[in-house]
VOPAGU-2260 file (C-alpha; in pm, 1 decimal, decimal comma):
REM VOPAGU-2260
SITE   aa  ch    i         X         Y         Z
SITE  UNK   A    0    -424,3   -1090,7    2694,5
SITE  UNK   A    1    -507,4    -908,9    2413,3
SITE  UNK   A    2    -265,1    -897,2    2120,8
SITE  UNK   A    3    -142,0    -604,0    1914,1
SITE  UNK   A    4    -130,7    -669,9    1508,9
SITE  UNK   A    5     157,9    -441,8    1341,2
SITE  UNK   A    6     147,9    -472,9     964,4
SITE  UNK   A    7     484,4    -365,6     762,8
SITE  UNK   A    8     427,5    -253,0     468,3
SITE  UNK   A    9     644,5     -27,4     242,5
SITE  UNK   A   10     498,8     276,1      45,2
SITE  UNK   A   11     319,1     225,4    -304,7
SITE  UNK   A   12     632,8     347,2    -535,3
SITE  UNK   A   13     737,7     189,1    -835,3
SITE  UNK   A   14    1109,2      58,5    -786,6
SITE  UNK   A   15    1107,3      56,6    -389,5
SITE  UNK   A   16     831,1    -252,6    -423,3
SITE  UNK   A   17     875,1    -591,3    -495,6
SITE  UNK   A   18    1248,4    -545,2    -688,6
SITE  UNK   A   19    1227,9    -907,1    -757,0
SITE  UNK   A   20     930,8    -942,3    -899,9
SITE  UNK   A   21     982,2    -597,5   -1114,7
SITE  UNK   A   22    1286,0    -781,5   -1305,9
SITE  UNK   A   23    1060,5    -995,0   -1455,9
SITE  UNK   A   24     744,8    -858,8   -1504,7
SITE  UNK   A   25     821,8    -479,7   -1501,8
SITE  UNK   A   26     788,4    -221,1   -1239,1
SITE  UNK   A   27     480,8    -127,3   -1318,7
SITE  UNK   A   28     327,3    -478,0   -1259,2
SITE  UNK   A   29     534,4    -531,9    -943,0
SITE  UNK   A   30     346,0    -234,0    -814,1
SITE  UNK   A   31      40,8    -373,2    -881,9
SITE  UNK   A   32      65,6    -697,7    -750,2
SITE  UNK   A   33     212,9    -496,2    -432,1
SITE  UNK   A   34    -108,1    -286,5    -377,8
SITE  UNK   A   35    -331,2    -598,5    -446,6
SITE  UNK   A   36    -160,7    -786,8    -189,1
SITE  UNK   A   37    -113,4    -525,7      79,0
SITE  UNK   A   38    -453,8    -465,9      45,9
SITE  UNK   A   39    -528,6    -859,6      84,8
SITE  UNK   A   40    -348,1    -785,8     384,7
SITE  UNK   A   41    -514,7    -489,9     579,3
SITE  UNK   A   42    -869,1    -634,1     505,1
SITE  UNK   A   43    -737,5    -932,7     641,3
SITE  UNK   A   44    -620,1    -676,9     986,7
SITE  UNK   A   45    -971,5    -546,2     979,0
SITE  UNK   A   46   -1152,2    -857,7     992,9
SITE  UNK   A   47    -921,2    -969,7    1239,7
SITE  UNK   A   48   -1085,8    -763,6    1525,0
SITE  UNK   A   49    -742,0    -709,8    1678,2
SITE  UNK   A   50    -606,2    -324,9    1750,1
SITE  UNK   A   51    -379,7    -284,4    1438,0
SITE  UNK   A   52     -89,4     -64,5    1320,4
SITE  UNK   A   53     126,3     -18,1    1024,2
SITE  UNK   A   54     464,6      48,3     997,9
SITE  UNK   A   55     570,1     209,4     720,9
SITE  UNK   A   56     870,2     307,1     534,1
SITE  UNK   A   57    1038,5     548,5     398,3
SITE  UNK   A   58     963,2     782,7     689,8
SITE  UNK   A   59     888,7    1104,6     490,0
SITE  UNK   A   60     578,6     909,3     273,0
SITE  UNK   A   61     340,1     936,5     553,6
SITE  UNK   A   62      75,6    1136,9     355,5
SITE  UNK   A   63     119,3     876,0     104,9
SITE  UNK   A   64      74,1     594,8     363,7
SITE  UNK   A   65    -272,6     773,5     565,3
SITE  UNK   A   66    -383,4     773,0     151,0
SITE  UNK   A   67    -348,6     384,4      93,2
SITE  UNK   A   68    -454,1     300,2     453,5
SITE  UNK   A   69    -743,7     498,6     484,3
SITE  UNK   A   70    -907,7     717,1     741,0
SITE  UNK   A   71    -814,8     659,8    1144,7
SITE  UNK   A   72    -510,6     412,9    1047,1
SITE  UNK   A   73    -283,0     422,3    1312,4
SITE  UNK   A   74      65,3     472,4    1118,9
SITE  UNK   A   75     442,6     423,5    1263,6
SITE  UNK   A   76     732,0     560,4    1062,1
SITE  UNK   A   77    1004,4     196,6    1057,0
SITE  UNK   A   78    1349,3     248,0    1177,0
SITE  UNK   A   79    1633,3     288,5    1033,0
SITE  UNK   A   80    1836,1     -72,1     910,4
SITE  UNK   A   81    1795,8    -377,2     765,7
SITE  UNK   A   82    1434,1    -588,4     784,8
SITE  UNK   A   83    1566,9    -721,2    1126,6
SITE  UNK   A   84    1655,8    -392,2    1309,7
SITE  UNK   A   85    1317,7    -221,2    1176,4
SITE  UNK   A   86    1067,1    -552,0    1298,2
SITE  UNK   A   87    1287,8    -554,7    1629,1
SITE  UNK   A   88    1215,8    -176,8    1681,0
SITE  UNK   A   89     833,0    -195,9    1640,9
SITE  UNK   A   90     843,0    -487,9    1861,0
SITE  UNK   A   91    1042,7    -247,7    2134,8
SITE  UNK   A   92     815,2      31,4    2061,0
SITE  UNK   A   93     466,8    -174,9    2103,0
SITE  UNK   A   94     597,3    -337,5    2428,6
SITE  UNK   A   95     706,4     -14,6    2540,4
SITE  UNK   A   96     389,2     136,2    2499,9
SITE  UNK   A   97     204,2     -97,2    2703,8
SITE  UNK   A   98     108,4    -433,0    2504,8
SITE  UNK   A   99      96,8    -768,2    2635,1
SITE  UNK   A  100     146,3    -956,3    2301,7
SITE  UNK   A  101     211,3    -872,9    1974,4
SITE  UNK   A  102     187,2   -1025,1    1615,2
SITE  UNK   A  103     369,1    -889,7    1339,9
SITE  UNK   A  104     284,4    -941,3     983,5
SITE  UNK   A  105     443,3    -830,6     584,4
SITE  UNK   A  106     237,8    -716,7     318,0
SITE  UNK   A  107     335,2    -959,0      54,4
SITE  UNK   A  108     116,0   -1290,6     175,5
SITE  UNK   A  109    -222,7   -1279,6     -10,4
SITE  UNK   A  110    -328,2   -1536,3     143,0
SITE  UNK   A  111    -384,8   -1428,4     460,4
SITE  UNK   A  112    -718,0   -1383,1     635,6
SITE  UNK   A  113    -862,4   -1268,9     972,9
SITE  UNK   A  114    -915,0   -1587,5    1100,8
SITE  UNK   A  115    -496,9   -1683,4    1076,8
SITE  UNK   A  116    -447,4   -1355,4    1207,1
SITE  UNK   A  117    -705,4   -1437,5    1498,6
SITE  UNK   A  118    -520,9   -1743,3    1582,6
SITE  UNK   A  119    -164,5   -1599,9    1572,8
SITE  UNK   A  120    -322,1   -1388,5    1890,3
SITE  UNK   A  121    -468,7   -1666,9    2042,3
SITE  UNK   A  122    -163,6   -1891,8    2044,8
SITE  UNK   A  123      14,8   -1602,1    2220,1
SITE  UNK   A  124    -199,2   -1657,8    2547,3
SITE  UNK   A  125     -78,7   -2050,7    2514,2
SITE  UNK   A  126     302,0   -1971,1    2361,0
SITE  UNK   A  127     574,7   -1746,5    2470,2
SITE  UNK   A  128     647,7   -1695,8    2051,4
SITE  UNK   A  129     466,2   -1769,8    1758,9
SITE  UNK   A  130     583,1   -1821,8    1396,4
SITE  UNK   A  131     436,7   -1858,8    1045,7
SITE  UNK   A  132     630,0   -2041,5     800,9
SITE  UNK   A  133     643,8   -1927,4     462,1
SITE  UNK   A  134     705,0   -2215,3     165,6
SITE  UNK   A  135    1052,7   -2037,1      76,1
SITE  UNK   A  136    1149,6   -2069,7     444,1
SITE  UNK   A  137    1106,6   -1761,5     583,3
SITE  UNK   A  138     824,4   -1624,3     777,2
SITE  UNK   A  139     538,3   -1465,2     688,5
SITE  UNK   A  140     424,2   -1422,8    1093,2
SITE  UNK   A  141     633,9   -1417,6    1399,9
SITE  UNK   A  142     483,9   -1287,8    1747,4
SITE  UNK   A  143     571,0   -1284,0    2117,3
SITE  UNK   A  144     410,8   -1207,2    2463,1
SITE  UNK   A  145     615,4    -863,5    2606,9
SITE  UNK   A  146     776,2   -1160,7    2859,9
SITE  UNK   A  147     906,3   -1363,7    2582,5
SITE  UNK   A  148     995,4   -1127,0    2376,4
SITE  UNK   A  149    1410,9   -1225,9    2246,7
SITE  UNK   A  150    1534,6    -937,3    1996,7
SITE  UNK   A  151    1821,2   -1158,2    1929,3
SITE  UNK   A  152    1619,8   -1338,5    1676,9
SITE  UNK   A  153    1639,6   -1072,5    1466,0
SITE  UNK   A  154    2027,4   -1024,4    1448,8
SITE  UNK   A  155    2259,4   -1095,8    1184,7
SITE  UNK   A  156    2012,9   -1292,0    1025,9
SITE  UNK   A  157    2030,9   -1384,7     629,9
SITE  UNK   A  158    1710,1   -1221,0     524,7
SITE  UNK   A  159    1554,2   -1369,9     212,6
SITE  UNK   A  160    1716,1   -1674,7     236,9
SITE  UNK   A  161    1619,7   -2034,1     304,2
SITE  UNK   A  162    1696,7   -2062,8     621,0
SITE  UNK   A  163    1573,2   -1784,4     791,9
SITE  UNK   A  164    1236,5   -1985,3     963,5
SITE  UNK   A  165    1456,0   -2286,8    1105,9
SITE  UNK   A  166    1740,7   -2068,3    1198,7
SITE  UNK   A  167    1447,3   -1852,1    1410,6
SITE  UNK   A  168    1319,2   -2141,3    1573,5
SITE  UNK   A  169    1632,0   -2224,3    1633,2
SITE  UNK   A  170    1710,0   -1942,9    1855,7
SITE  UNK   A  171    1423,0   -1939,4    2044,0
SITE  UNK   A  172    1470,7   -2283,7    2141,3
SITE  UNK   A  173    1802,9   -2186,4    2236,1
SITE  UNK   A  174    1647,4   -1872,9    2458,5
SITE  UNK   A  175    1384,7   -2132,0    2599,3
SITE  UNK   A  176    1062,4   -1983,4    2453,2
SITE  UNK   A  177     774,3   -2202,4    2400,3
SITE  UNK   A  178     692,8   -2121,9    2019,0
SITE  UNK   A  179     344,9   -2217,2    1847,2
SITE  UNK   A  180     335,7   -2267,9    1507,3
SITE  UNK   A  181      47,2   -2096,2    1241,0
SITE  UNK   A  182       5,2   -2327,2     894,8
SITE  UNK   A  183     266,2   -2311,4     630,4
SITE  UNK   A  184     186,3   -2049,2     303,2
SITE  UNK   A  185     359,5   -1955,1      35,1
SITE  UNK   A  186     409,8   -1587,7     -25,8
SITE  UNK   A  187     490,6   -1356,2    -305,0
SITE  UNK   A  188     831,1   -1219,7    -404,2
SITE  UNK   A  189     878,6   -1380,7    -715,6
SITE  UNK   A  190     754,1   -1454,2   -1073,6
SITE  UNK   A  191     729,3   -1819,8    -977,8
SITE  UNK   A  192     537,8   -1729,2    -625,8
SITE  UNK   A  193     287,3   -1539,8    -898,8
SITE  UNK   A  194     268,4   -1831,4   -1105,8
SITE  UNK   A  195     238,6   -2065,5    -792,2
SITE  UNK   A  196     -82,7   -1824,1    -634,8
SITE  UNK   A  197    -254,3   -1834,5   -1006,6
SITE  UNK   A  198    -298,2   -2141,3   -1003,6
SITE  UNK   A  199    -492,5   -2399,1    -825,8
SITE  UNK   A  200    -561,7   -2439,0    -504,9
SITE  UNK   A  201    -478,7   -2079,1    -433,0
SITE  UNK   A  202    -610,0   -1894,1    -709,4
SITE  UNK   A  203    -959,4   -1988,8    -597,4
SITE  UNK   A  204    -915,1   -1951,9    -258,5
SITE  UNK   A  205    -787,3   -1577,6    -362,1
SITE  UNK   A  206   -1133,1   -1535,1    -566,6
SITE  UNK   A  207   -1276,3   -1212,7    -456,7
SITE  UNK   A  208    -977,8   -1035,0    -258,5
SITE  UNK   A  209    -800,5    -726,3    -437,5
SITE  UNK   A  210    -545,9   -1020,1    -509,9
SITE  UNK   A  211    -728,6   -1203,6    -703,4
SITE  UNK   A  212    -871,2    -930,2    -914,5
SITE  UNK   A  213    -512,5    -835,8   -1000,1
SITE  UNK   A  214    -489,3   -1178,9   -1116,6
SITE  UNK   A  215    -798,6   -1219,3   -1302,4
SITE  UNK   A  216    -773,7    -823,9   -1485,3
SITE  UNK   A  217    -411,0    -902,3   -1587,9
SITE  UNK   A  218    -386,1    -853,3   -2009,6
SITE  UNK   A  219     -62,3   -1028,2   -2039,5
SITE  UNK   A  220     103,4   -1320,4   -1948,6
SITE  UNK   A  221     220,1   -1281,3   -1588,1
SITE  UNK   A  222     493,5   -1561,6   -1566,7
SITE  UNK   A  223     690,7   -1421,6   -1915,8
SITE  UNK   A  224    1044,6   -1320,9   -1872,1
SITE  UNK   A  225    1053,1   -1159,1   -2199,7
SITE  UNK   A  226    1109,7    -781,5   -2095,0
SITE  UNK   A  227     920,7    -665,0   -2421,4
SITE  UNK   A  228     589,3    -913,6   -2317,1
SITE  UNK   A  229     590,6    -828,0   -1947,3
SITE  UNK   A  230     219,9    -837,3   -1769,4
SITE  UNK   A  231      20,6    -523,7   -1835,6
SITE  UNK   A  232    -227,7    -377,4   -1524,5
SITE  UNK   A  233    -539,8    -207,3   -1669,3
C-alpha cells in the first residue's frame, strides 16, 4: 500500500511565519529560518520517493507557493479553521481521492530526512496510525491507512501545547487504532528550539541542508532577545 506524503506549509511572508520566533529575533529572521527549514523539508519529500503534495495557506498565494515549490509541485489550497480542521480536511480530501495511506508532515522540523519519511509509510502497512513526537509534545508526523483514519483526533484539541502528542495517542487508543511510533525530534518554533538545533548533536547533523546554511551565514547572535541586536540574514 503505497502512502501519500502531504506537506503543510504556509506561504513565505514576513509576519504570517513563525510569530514566535519573530518576537525575538525579528521578522525578518523568522522568515528566514522558515524558508531554510521548509526547504529542509521538501528535499526531505523528494528523497523520500513517495507521491507528495503541499498544502498551502492562505488560499489566494498560490503563484507564490508554485514559486517556492518549484516546477510540477502538486499544490492544495488548506481549509478554512484552526491547524486541526485544515490537517483533518487534507486527510478527507487524499482519502477521497483514492489513497490507501497517508502521512502528513509541517514545515518547521529541519531535521527531517527521506529515510523518516520512508518509514512513516512503511509503518502504515504494519499500523492503523502513525505518530511522530516532537520534544515540546506535539507532533511533528501523524499518518493513517484510509481504514483507520479517526478525524476526531483532530477536534478541540489545544494546539501548541504540551499535551497535544499524549492527548492524540490517547484518542486513538480510545478509537482502537494500532498506532506506530517514528523517533522523537525536536522542532522549531522558538528562540530556544534555534538555540537547541545550533548546537551539538543537531547542528552537525543539519551540516549541508538549507538549514544549516541559515545557521552557519547568520551575522548576529541568533538566541539575543535584545530587539535592537536581533539575528541579521545576509
Amino acid at each position: 500500500m503505497a502512502a501519500r506524503l502531504l506537506v503543510m506549509l504556509k506561504a513565505p511572508i514576513p509576519g504570517l511565519v513563525k510569530t514566535r520566533l519573530a518576537a525575538a529575533v525579528g521578522e525578518e529572521a523568522a522568515l528566514g529560518a522558515y524558508v531554510a527549514m521548509a526547504r529542509n523539508v521538501l528535499a526531505a519529500a523528494s528523497a523520500s520517493g513517495l507521491p507528495t503534495a503541499v498544502w498551502y495557506a492562505p488560499a489566494g498565494e498560490r503563484a507564490l507557493m508554485e514559486d517556492f515549490c518549484g516546477p510540477g509541485a502538486t499544490l492544495f489550497p488548506q481549509a478554512e479553521g484552526d491547524l486541526g480542521a485544515r490537517m483533518a480536511d487534507a486527510f478527507a480530501r487524499t482519502f477521497v481521492a483514492g489513497a490507501g495511506a497517508a502521512l502528513l508532515v509541517g514545515g518547521d522540523l529541519p531535521l527531517l530526512d527521506g529515510p523518516l519519511l520512508a518509514r512513516g509509510a512503511a509503518l502504515l502497512g504494519e499500523a492503523e496510525g502513525v505518530l511522530g513526537p516532537a520534544l515540546d509534545g506535539g507532533y511533528y508526523a501523524v499518518g493513517f491507512t484510509r481504514e483507520g483514519y479517526v478525524p476526531e483526533v483532530f477536534a478541540d484539541m489545544p494546539w501548541s501545547g504540551p499535551e497535544v502528542f499524549s492527548r492524540t495517542r490517547e484518542r486513538l487508543a480510545r478509537a482502537g487504532r494500532r498506532t506506530a511510533l517514528l523517533p522523537e525530534l525536536p522542532d522549531c518554533d522558538t528562540v530556544d528550539d534555534l538555540r537547541r538545533l545550533a548546537r551539538e548533536p543537531w547542528r552537525s547533523r543539519l551540516a549541508g541542508t538549507p538549514f544549516g546554511a541559515f545557521l552557519a551565514a547568520r551575522t548576529g547572535d541568533p538566541f539575543d532577545r535584545d530587539p535592537d541586536n536581533r539575528l541579521s540574514v545576509p
